[in-house]
OpenMM code with the backbone's topology and positions (N, CA, C; nanometers):
from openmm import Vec3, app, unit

residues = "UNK UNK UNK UNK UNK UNK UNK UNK UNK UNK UNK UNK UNK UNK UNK UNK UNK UNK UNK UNK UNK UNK UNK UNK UNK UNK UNK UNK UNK UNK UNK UNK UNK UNK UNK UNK UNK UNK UNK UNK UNK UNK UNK UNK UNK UNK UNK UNK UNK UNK UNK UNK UNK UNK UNK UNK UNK UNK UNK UNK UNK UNK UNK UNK UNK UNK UNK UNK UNK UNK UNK UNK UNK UNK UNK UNK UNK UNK UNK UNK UNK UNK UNK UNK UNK UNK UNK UNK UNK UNK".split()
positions = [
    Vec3(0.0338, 5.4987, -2.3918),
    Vec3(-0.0508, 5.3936, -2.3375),
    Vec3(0.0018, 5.2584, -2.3807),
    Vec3(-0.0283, 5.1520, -2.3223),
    Vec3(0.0152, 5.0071, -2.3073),
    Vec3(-0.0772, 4.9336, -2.2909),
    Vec3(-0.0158, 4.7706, -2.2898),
    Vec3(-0.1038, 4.7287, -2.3072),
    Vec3(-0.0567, 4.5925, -2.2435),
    Vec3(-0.0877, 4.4715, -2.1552),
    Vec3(0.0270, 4.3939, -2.1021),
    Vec3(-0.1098, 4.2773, -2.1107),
    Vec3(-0.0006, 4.0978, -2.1038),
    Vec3(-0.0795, 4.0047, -2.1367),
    Vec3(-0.0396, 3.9423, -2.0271),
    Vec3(-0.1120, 3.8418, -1.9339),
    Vec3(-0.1037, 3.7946, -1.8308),
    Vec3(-0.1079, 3.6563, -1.8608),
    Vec3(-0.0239, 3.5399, -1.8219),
    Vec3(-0.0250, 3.4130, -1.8483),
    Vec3(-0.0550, 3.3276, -1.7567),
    Vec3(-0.1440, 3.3514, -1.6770),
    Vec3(-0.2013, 3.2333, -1.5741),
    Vec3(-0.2082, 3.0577, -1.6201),
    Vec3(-0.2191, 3.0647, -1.7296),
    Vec3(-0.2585, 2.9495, -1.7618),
    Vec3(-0.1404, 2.8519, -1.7410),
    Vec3(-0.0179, 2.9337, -1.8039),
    Vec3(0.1260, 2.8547, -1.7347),
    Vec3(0.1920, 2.8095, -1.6285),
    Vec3(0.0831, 2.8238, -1.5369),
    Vec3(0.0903, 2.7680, -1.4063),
    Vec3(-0.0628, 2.6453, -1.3580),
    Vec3(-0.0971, 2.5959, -1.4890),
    Vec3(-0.2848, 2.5188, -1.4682),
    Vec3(-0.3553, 2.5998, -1.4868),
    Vec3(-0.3391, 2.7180, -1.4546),
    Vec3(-0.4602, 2.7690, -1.3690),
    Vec3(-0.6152, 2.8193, -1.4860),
    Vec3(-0.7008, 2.7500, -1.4395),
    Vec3(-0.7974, 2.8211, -1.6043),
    Vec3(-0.8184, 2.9244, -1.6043),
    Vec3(-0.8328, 2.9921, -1.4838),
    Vec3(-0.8942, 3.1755, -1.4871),
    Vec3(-0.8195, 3.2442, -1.3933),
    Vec3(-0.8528, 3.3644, -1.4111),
    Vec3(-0.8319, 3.4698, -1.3235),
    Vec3(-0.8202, 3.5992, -1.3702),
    Vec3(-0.8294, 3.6608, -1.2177),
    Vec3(-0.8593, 3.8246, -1.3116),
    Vec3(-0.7300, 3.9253, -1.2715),
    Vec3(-0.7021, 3.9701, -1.3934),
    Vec3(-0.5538, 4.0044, -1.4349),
    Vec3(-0.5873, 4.1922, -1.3502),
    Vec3(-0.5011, 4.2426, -1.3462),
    Vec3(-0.5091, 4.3326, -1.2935),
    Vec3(-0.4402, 4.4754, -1.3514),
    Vec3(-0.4945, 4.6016, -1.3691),
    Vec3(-0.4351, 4.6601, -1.4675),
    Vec3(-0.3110, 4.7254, -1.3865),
    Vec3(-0.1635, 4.7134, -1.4166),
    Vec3(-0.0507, 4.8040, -1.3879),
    Vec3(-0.0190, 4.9358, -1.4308),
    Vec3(-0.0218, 5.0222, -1.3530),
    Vec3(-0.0321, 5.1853, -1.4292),
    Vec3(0.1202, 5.1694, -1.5230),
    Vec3(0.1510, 5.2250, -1.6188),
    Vec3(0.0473, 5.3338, -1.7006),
    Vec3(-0.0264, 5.2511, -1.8053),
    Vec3(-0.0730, 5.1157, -1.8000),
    Vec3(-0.0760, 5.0342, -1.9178),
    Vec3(-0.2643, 5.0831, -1.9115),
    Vec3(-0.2841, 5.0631, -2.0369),
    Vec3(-0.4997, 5.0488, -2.0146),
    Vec3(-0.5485, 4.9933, -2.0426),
    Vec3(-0.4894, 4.8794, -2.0874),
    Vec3(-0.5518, 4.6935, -2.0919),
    Vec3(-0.4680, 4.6166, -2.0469),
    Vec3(-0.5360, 4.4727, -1.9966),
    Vec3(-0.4608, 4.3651, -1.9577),
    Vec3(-0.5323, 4.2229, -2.0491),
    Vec3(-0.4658, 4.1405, -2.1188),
    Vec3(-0.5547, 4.0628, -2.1365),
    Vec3(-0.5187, 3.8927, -2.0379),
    Vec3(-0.5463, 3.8687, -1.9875),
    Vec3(-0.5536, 3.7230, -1.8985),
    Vec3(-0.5712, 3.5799, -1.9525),
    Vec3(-0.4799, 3.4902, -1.9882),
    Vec3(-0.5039, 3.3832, -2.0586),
    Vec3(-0.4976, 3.2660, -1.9416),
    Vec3(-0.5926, 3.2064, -1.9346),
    Vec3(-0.6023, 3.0558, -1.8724),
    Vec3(-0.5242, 2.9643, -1.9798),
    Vec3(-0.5060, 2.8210, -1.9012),
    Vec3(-0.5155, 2.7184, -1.9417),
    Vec3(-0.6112, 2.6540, -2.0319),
    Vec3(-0.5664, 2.5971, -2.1228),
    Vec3(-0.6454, 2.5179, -2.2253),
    Vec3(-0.6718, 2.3695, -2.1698),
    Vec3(-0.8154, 2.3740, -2.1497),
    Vec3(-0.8372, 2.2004, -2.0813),
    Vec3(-0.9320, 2.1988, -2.2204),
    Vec3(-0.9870, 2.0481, -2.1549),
    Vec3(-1.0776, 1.9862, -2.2511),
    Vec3(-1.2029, 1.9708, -2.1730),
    Vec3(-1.2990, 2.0358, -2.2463),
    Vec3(-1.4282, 2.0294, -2.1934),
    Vec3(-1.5336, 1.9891, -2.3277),
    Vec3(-1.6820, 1.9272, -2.2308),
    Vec3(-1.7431, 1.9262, -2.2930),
    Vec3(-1.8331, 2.0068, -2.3385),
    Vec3(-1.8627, 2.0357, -2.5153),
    Vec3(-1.9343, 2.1811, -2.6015),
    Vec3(-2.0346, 2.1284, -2.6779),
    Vec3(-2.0975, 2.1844, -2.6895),
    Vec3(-2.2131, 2.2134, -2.8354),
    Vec3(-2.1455, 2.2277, -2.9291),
    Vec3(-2.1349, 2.0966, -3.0098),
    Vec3(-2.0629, 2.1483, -3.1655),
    Vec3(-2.1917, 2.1143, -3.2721),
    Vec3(-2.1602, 2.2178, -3.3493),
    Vec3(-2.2934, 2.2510, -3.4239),
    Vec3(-2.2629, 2.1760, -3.5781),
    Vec3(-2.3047, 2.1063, -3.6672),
    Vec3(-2.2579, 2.0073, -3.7404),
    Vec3(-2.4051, 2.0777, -3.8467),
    Vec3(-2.4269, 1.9945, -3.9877),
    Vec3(-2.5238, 1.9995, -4.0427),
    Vec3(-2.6865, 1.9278, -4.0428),
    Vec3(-2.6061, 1.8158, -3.9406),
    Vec3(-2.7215, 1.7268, -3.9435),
    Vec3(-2.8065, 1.7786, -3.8037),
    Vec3(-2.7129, 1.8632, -3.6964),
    Vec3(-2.7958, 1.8933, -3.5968),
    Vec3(-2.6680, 1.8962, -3.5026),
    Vec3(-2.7013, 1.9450, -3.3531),
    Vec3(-2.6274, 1.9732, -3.2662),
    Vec3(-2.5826, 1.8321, -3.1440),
    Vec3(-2.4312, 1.8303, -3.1294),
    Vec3(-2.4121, 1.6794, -3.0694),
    Vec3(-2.3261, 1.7327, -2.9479),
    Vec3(-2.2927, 1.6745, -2.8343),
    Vec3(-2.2115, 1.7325, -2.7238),
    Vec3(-2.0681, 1.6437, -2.7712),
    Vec3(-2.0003, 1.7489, -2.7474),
    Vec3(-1.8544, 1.6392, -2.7990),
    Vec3(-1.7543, 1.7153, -2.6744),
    Vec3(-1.6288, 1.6959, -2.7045),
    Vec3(-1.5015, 1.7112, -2.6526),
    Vec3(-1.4152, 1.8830, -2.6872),
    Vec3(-1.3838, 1.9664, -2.6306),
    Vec3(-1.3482, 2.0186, -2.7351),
    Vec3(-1.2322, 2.1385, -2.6226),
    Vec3(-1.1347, 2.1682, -2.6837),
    Vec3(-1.0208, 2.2539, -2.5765),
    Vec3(-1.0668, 2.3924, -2.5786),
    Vec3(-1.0626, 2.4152, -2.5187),
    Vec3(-1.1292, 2.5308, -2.4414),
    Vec3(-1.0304, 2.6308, -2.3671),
    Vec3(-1.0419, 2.7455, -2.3663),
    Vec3(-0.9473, 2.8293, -2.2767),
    Vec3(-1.0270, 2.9831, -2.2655),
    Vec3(-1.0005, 3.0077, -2.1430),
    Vec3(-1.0833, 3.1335, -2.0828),
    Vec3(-1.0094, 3.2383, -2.0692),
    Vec3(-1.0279, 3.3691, -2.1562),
    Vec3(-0.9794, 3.4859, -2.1793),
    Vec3(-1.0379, 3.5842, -2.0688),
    Vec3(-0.9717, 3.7035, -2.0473),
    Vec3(-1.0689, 3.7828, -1.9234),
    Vec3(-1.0029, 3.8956, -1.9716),
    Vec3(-1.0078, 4.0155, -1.9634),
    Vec3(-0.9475, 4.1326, -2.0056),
    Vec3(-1.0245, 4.2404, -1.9269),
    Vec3(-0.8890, 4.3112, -1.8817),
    Vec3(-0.9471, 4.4573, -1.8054),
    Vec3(-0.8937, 4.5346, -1.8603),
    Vec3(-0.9670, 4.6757, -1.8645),
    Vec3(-0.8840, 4.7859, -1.9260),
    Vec3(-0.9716, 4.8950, -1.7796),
    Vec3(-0.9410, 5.0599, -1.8677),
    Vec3(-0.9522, 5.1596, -1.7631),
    Vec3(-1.0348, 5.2008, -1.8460),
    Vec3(-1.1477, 5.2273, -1.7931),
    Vec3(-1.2944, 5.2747, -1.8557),
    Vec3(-1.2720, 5.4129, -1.8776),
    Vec3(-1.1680, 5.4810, -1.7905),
    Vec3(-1.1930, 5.6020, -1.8435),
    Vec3(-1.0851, 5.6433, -1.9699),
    Vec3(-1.0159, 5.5681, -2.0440),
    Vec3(-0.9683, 5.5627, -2.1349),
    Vec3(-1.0740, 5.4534, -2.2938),
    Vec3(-1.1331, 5.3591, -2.2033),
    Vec3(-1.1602, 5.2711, -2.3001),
    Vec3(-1.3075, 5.2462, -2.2665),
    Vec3(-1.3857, 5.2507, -2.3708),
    Vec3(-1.5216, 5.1933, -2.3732),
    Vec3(-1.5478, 5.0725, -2.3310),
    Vec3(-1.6460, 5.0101, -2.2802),
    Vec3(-1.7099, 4.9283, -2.2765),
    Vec3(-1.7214, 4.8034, -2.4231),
    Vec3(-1.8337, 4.8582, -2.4927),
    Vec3(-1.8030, 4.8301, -2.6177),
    Vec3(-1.6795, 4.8124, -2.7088),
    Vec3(-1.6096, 4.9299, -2.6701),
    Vec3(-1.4661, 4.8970, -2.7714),
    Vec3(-1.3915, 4.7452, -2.7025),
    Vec3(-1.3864, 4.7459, -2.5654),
    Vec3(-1.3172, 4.6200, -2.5190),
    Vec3(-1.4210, 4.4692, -2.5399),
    Vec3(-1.5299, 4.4962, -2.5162),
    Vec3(-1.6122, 4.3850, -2.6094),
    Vec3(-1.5446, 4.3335, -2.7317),
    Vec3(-1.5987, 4.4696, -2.8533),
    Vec3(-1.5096, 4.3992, -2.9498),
    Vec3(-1.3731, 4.3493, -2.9649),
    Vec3(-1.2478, 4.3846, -2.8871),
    Vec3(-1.1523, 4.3579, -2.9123),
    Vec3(-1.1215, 4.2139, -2.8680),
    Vec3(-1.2270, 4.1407, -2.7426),
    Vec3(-1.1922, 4.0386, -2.6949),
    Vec3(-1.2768, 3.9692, -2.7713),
    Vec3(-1.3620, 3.9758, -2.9007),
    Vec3(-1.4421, 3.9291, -2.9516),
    Vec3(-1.3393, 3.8790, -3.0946),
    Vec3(-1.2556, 4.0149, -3.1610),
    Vec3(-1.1586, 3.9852, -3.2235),
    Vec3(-1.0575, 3.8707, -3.1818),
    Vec3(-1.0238, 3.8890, -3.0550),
    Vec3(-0.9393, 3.8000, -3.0169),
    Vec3(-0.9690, 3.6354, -3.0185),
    Vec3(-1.1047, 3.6426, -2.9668),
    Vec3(-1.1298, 3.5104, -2.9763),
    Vec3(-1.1899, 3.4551, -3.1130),
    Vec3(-1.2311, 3.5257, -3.2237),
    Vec3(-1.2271, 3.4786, -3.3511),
    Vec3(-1.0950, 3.4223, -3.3682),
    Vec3(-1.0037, 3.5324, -3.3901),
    Vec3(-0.8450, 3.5263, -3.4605),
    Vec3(-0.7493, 3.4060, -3.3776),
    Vec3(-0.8255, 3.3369, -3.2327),
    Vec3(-0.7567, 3.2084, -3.2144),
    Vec3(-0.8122, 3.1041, -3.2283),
    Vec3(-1.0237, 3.0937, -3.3005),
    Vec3(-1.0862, 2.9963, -3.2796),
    Vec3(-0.9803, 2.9663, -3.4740),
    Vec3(-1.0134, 3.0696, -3.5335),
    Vec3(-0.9880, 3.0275, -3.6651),
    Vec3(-0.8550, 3.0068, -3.7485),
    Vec3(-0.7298, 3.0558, -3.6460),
    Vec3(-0.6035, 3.0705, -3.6898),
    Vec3(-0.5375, 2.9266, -3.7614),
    Vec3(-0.4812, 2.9154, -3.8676),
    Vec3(-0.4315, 2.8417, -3.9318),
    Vec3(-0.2887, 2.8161, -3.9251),
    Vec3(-0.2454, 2.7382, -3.8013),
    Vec3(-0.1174, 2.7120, -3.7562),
    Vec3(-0.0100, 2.6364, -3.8559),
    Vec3(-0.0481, 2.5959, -3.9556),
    Vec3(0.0449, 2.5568, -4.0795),
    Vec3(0.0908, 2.6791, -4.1404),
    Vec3(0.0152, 2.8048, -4.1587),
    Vec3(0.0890, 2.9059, -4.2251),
    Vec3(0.1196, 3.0340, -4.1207),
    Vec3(0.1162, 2.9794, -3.9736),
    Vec3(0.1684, 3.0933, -3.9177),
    Vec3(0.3602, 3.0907, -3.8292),
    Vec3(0.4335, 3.0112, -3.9343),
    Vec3(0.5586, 2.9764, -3.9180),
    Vec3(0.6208, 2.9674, -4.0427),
] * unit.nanometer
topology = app.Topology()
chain = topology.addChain("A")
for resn in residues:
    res = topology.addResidue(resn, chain)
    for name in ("N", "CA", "C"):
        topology.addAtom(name, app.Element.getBySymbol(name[0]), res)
């Protein structure tokens, strides 16, 4: 089994839905990173600010992969790029 990453975003594009190629049983789909406006959550209270943004989409084959299991993995994914520390990953 496999597993293949789709780069839409390297063409603008913010979304789209990636499509699975046999024999692989996930795809994950990366948009473009724009700048939108978010809820950033601070101590004193919640303010709308600026903030880059990029839209993940992932398909897999249900009859190999749960529901849930692909939840979490795109849940992992998007922790491990909100929090990644690009000074120590070179």
């Amino acid at each position: 089994s496999t597993f293949s990453i789709s780069n839409f975003g390297v063409f603008n594009v913010t979304m789209g839905t990636p499509i699975i190629n046999q024999p692989n049983v996930g795809i994950l789909g990366v948009g473009a990173v724009k700048k939108r406006p978010a809820v950033i959550e601070t101590n004193e209270g919640d303010t709308i600010g600026i903030k880059s943004m990029m839209i993940l989409s992932l398909g897999f084959d249900h009859r190999l992969i749960d529901g849930a299991g692909g939840s979490k993995f795109i849940e992992m994914v998007r922790e491990n790029i909100e929090t990644m520390n690009l000074e120590n990953l070179f």
